[in-house]
N, C-alpha and C positions, 0 to 999 in steps of 0.2 A: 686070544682076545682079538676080536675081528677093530679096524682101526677104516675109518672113512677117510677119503682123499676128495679134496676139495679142488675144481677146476677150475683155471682163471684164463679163460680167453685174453689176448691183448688188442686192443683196438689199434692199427695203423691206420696214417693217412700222409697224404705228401700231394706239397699243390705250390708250385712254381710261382713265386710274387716279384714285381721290377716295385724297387723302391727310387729310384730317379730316373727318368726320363732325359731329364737334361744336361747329367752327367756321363752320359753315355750307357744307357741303358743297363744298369746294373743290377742285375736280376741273382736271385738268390731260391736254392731249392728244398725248402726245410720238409722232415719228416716229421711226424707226430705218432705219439703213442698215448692209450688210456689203460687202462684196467677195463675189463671186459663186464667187471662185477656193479659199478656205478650205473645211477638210473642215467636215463637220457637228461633228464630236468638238471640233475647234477654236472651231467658233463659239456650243457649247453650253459653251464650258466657260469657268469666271468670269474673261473678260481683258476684252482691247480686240477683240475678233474684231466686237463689235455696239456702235458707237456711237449717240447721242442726235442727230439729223441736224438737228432745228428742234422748237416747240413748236409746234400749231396753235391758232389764237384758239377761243375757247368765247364765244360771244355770250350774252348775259344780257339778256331782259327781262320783261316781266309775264306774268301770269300767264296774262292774257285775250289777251294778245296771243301769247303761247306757241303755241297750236293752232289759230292763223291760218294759212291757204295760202299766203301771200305771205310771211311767216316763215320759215316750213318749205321755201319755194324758196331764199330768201334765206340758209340756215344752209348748206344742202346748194352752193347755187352756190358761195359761199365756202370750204367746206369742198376742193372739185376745184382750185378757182382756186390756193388755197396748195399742195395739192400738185403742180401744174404747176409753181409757181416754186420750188418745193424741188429738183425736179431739170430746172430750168432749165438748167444748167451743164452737165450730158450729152448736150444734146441735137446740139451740134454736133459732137459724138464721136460720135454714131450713126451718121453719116452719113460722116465725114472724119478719117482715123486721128491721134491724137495721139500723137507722142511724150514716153513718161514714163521716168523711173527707177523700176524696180523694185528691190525687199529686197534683193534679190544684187547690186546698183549696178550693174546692167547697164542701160542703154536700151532702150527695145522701143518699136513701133509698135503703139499701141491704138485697139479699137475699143468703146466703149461699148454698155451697152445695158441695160433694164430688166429684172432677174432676177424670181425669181419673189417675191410679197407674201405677206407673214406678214398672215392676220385671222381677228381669230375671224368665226364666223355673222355677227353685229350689223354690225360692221365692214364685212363683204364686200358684204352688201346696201346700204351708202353706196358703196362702191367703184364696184361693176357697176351701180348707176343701178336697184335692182331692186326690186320691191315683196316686202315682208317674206313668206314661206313661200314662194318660188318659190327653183328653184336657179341659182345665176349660170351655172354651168358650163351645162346642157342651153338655160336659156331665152337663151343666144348660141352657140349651136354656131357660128353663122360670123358672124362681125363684120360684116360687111355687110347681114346682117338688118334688123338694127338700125334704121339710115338707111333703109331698105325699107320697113322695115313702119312708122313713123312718117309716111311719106309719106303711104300709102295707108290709116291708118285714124286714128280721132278717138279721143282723151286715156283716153275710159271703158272703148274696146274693148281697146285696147293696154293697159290695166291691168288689165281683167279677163281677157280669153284669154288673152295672152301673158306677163303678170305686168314690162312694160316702161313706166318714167317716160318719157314723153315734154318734161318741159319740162329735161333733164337731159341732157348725156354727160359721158362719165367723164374725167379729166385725160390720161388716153393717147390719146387721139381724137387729139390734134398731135402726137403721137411717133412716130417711125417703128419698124415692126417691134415693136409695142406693144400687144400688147391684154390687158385688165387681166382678160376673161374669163378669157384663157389662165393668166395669169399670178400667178389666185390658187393660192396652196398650201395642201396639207391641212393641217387643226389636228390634231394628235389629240388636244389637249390638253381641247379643247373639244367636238368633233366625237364622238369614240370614249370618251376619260376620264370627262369630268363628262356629257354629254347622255347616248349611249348607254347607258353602265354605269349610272350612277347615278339620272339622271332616266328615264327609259327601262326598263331590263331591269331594276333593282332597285324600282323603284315597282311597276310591272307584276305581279312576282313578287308583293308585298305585299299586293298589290289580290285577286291570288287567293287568299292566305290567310283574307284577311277575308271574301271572296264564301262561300267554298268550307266554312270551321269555325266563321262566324260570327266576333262580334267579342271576343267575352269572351277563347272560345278561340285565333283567330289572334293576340291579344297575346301568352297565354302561349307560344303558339309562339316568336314575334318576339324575346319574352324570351329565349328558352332559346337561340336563333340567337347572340342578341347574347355570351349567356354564352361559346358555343362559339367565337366570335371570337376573344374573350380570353384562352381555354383553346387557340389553335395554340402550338406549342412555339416556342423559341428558335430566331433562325437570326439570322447575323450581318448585321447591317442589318437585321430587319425592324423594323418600329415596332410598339410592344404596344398597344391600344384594349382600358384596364380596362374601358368600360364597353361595349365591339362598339361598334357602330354606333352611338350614341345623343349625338350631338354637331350641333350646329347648322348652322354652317359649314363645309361642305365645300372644300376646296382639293386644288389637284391633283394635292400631294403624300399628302392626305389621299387622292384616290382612289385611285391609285396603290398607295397601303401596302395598303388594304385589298383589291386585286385581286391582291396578292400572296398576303395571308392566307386569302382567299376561293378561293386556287387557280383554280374554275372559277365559281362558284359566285357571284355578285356579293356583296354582304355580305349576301345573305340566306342560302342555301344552302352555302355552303361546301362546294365539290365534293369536299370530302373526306368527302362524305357526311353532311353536316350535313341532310342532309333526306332523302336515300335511304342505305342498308345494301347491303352488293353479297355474295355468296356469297362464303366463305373457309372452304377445305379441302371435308371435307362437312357444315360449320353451313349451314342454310338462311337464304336472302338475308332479312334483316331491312330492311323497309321504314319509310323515314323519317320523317317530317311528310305524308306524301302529300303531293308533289308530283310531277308527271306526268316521266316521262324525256324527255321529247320539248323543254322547260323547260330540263333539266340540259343536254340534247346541243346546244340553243342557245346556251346561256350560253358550254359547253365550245368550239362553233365558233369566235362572237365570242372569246375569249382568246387561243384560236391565231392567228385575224387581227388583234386587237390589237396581239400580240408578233411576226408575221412582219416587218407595215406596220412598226413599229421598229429593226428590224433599222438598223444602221449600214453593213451591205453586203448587197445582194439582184442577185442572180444571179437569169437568166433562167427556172431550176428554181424560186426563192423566190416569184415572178413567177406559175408558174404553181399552185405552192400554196398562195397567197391567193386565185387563184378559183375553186381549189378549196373550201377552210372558205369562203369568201363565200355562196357556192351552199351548202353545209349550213347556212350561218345562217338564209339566204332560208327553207330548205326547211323547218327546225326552227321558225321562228317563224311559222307558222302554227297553231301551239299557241294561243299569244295569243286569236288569231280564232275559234278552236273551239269553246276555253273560254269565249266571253264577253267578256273581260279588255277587247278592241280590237274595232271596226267594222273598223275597216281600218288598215293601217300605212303612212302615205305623212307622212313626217317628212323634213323639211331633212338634220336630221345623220347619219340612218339611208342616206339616199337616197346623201348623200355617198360611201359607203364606193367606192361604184360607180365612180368616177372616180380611185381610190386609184393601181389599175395606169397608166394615164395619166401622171398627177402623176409618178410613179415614173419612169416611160420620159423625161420632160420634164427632172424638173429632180434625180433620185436620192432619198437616201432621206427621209422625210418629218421624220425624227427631229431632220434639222440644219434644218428649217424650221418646227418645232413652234411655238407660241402663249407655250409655257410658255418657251421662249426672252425674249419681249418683256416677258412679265409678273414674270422674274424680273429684267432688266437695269430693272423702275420701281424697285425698291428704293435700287439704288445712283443712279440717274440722276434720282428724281424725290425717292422718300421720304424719303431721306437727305439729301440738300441741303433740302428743304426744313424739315428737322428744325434743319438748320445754321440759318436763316434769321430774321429776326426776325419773319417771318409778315405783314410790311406791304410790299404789292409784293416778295413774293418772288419772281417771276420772274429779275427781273435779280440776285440776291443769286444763285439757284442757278445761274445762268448762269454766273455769276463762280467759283464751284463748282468747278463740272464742267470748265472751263476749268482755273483750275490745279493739280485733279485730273489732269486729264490730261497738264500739262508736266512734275509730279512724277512719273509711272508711266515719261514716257517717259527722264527722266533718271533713274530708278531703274534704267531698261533698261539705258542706256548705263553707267552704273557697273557692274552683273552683266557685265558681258560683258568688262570692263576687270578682273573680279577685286575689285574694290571693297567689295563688300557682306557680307564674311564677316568674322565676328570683331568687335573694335571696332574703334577708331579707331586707341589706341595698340598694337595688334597687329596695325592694318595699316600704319602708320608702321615700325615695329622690321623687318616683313618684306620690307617696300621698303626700306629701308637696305640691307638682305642680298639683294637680288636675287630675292626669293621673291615670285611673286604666293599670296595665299589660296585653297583650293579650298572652294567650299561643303560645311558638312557633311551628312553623310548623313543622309534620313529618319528622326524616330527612331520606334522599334516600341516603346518601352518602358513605355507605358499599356497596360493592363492591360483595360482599359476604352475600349479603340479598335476597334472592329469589324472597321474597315476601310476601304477606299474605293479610289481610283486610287493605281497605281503609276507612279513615273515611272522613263523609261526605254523604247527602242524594243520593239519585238515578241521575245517569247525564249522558248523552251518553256517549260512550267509546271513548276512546284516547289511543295515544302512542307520546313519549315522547323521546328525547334524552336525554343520564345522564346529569348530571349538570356538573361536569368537563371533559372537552377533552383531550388527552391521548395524553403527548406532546412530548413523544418518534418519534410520525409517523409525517412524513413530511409532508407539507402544500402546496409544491409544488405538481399539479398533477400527472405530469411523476415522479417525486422521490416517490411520494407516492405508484403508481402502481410499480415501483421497488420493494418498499419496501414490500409490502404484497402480491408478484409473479402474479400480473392480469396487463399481458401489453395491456389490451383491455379497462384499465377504463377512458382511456382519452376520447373516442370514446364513448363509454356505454354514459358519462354524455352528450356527445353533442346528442347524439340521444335523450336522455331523453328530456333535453331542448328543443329537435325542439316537442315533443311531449306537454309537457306544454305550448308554445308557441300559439301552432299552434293544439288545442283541437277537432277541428271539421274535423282537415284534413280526407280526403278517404282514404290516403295514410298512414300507419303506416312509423314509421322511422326506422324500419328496413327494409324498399324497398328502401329507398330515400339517394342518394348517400350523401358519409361523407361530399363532400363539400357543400352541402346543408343544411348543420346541421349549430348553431350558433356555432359561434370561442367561447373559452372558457380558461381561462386561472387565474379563480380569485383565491386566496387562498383558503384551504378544513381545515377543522376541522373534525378532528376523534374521535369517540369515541367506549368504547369497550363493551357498552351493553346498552339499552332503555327500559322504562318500559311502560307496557301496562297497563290501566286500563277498568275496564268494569262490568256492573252488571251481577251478580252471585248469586246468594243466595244459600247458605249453611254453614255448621256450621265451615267453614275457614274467612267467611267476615267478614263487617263491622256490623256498625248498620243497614245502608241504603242500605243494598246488595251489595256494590259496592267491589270489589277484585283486586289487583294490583299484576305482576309478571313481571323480569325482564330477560327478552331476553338479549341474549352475542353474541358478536363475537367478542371473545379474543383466538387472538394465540399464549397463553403462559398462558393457564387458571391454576394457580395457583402453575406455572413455570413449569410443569409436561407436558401436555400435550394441542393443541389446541381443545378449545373449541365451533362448531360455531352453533345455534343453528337453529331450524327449526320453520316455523312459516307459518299461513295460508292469501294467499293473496287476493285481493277481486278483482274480476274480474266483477260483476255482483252485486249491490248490491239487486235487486230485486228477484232473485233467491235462493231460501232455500237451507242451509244444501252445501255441496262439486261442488252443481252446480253451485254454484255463487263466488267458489274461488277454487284455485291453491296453491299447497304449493307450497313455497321455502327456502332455505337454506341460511342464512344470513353471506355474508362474510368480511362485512364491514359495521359499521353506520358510517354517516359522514354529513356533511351540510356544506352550502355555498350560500353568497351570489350575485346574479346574477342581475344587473340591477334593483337593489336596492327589489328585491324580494327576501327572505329568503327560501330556501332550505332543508329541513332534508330528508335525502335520508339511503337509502339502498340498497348493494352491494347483488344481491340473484342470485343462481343458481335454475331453478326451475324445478319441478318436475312434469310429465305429467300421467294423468289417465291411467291405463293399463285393459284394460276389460270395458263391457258396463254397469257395476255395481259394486254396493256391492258383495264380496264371499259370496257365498251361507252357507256357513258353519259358518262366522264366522261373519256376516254381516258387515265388514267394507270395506271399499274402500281399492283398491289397488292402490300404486303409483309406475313409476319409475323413476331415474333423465334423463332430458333430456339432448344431446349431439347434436353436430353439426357433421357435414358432416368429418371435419378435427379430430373428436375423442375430440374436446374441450366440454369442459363445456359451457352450453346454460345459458349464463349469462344474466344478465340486472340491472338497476336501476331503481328505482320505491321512491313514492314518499314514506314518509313514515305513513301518511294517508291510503293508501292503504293495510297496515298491520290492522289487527285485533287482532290477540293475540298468541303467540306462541301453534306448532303443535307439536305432539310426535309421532314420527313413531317407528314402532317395525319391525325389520327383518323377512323378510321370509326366513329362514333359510333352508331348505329343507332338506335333509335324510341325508347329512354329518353331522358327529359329528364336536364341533367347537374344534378349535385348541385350547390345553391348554392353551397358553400363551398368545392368544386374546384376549385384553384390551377395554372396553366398548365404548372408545375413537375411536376406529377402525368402529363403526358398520356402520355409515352414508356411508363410502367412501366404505366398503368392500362386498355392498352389493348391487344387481340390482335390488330389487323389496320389497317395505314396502308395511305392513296395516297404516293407518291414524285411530292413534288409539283413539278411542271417550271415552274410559274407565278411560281416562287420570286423567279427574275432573270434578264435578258435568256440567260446561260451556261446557266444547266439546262434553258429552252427551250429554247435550238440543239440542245443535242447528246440531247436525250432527245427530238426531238422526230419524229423518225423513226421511231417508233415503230409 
């Protein structure tokens, strides 16, 4: 009887965190381990998917004695030596199937084996035994190099030509089917996030402003950048930066927010034109800050391969359009070298991207192996117990920790699954007397002030949703209502709407067809001041099931300060990919009502019509502007609210005026004639506008 053996790669990772500075820097070196078998969604997302495997020793001595050569072998041998014995315990699974119990209490015949390692740069180069600016990947294409070229040349040649430590191999060297070349994974956290964007493409950008208008002038540029940061409009989740760019400490959720803000544009440029003007209608193209397009289409390249490399599932087509944008970054960033800016561009984390498709074919997608995985599990694993701690030998205090951290998580498990954990105590006494287990209650949506986040719950088509309380300030009649939120046209809007519902097949839209041909209309309206949209997404914000929820406003008196109304994409076409089969609009009322015993959820939009017969060549996103009627009115309507898909983020095109200091971000929708439809928003508006 033939018997299947089932493989379980193990994920490692290890990344160096100081949790006081001003206790004298006391830094701690934890490793990580996963099951190789877990989605990325799963292993990014806040449980037990990525445990604390061991801490590694940090040796301590003088100072004189710190940048000795016999030190420096002595940290790094020790350094291999412990992680050999960390996964000691695999190694006779690599070779000789073990049977285990698996989750499903089933038995199986396993085979172990070394998944792929989470490290940043610093990290990888202890890992691969490699001297600092060479790349692990290219300088071992084949592990037996290695051994090779050690033999046949002396310590300074092997360091200089080859960029290889000779008094050094790496703790995989006894493992079988092991090699840690292979086996490192991309960051992007590190790699793409903070080096590239940040250190890289937005210094760069900087340096030309200064070369290029001097220094007086490149600040007030830099200023007026920072402003236009501040000034992107509202969208659910993004984070606002009152002051742009102008903060110390960068983190990578710090880069992150502002690569969404900056659309293509790193936080200098903000591809919505924060440094070029693109032509709308027949206005001639107003040009930016002078910066070169060549600049902008690089920036724009790198963001698409940012966002493809993230993807939570990439198909063989995904595959081949990352080396697609890869080759336009190469090609566009030779701008850099033109200008001056660079001699040359041969950088560690740049160089990286090149091995991206690789990684991908090995081990999937990069996103469930990211950095920012290990750097967020030191919070809970290092920072926090040590916060528990009395700070004298904390090591074993957090031990102790983490330890019955984890038998409570897992007896919390075992109760949830028993029914246990709903209600209190004495309601769940009373419901066991009566035979009733408790059912967890449902999420609740009733913050006002919840953006958003993951849905739980498997994969299911999208919806949108009106809140669950209606806002009983606004009147119910409909002329008082249109009163009240300045639109004397919505009594009319809903009867065109309804002869539209009605009457589905007509030739005639209802905006040809005189008002008294519309149905009379007069039921009571229920308002509300925001609806939530849900929809599959995959990435490391969702669910388990991919699914993502985020919650559309149209409140005017958003948090008594200022009206907030927000923008969203409508579907015109549901057969048509990508901006051709939908229209944004601008939402300036939810509301519903019922009609001849038919139920209603509507929305109040002004929408916004395509300006050019594409995407900007520079910056490749669509440009919109708001449409207007004949009278100078806003081109309103009612639409069902079905018809919504999930809210849109537009970003100004700002054009070569500096913005006014005391322009308020609240201002940007109404102050401006012409947005990009910005796809950089979140992993969703990339996918599907990105087809483009």
């Amino acid at each position: 009887m033939k018997t299947t053996v089932a493989q379980l790669p193990v994920v490692g990772g290890s990344d160096k965190t100081t949790v006081s500075v001003g206790t004298g820097h006391q830094e701690y070196h934890p490793v990580y381990s996963s099951p190789g078998n877990l989605t990325g969604i799963a292993r990014h997302a806040h449980g037990n998917g990525v445990l604390p495997a061991a801490f590694l020793p940090i040796p301590k001595t003088t100072k004189r004695q710190r940048k000795t050569v016999a030190y420096q072998k002595f940290v790094r041998q020790m350094y291999h030596a412990c992680l050999a014995r960390i996964f000691e315990p695999l190694k006779a699974g690599m070779t000789t199937p073990e049977v285990v119990r698996c989750p499903d209490g089933h038995f199986r015949r396993v085979i172990y084996g070394l998944g792929p390692y989470i490290a940043d740069y610093p990290e990888q180069v202890w890992l691969s035994c490699i001297v600092q600016g060479w790349c692990p990947k290219c300088t071992h294409a084949q592990p037996w190099q290695d051994r090779f070229l050690i033999t046949c040349f002396d310590p300074g040649t092997l360091w200089d030509d080859f960029g290889i430590r000779s008094d050094l191999m790496p703790f995989t060297h006894d493992f079988p089917r092991a090699e840690i070349y292979e086996l490192l994974s991309p960051d992007l956290l590190h790699q793409i996030i903070k080096e590239t964007f940040k250190d890289h493409l937005v210094e760069w950008v900087m340096q030309y402003l200064h070369e290029t208008h001097g220094e007086a002038r490149a600040l007030e540029i830099i200023a007026d950048i920072d402003h236009r940061i501040s000034a992107a409009p509202s969208f659910p989740g993004l984070r606002r930066f009152p002051d742009g760019r102008d903060f110390t400490q960068w983190t990578g959720d710090d880069s992150k927010a502002l690569m969404k803000v900056r659309a293509l544009s790193s936080v200098i440029q903000c591809l919505s034109c924060l440094l070029t003007g693109v032509p709308c209608g027949d206005r001639r193209p107003s040009w930016g800050h002078d910066v070169p397009s060549e600049m902008l289409k690089c920036i724009s390249a790198f963001m698409d391969f940012c966002y493809l490399v993230r993807r939570n599932a990439l198909t063989s087509d995904t595959l081949n359009e990352i080396d697609t944008v890869l080759a336009r970054f190469h090609h566009h960033r030779d701008i850099f070298i033109a200008t001056g800016i660079r001699v040359s561009i041969s950088l560690p984390r740049q160089h990286s991207m090149l091995h991206y498709r690789p990684s991908i074919i090995l081990f999937g997608s990069p996103n469930g192996l990211c950095s920012s995985i290990t750097e967020s599990k030191h919070i809970k694993s290092v920072k926090e117990p040590w916060r528990r701690s009395s700070r004298y030998k904390a090591l074993i205090q957090m031990l102790r920790t983490l330890t019955r951290l984890d038998r409570l998580a897992a007896l919390r498990t075992i109760f949830h699954s028993q029914g246990m954990m709903a209600g209190s105590t004495a309601s769940y006494v009373l419901r066991t007397l009566r035979g009733e287990l408790p059912e967890p209650p449902p999420p609740s949506e009733e913050d006002e002030d919840d953006d958003g986040g993951d849905s739980p719950g498997p994969k299911s088509l999208s919806s949108i949703e009106l809140a669950r309380t209606a806002q009983r300030s606004f009147p119910k009649d409909v002329t008082r209502l249109a009163a009240h939120i300045g639109q004397p046209r919505l009594h009319e809007l809903i009867r065109r709407f309804l002869y539209d519902q009605i009457n589905p097949d007509s030739a005639i839209p209802s905006s040809h067809v005189p008002i008294d041909s519309c149905p009379r209309f007069n039921p009571p309206i229920n308002s509300f001041l925001s609806a939530v949209a849900r929809f599959y997404a995959p990435s490391d914000l969702c669910g388990a099931g991919g699914m993502y929820r985020e919650r559309i406003r149209a409140n005017p008196n958003w948090h008594r300060q200022y009206p907030r109304y927000d923008t969203v994409f409508v579907v015109t076409d549901a057969d048509l990919p990508g901006m051709q089969g939908m229209v944004v609009g601008r939402v300036h009322l939810f509301f519903s009502f019922t009609y001849e015993d038919n139920y209603y959820p509507c929305a109040l939009v002004h929408r916004y019509g395509s300006a050019g017969n594409g995407p900007d060549d520079n910056t490749k996103m669509c440009v919109v502007t708001p449409e207007f009627e004949r009278n100078g009115r806003k081109s309103l309507a009612v639409i069902h609210l079905d018809c919504i898909a999930r809210a849109a983020h537009l970003l100004p095109i700002y054009g070569s005026a500096f913005l006014a200091e005391d322009f308020h971000f609240s201002y940007s929708l109404d102050a401006f004639r012409a947005f990009f439809v910005n796809r950089f928003v979140d992993h969703h508006s990339h996918e599907f506008l990105y087809e483009l």
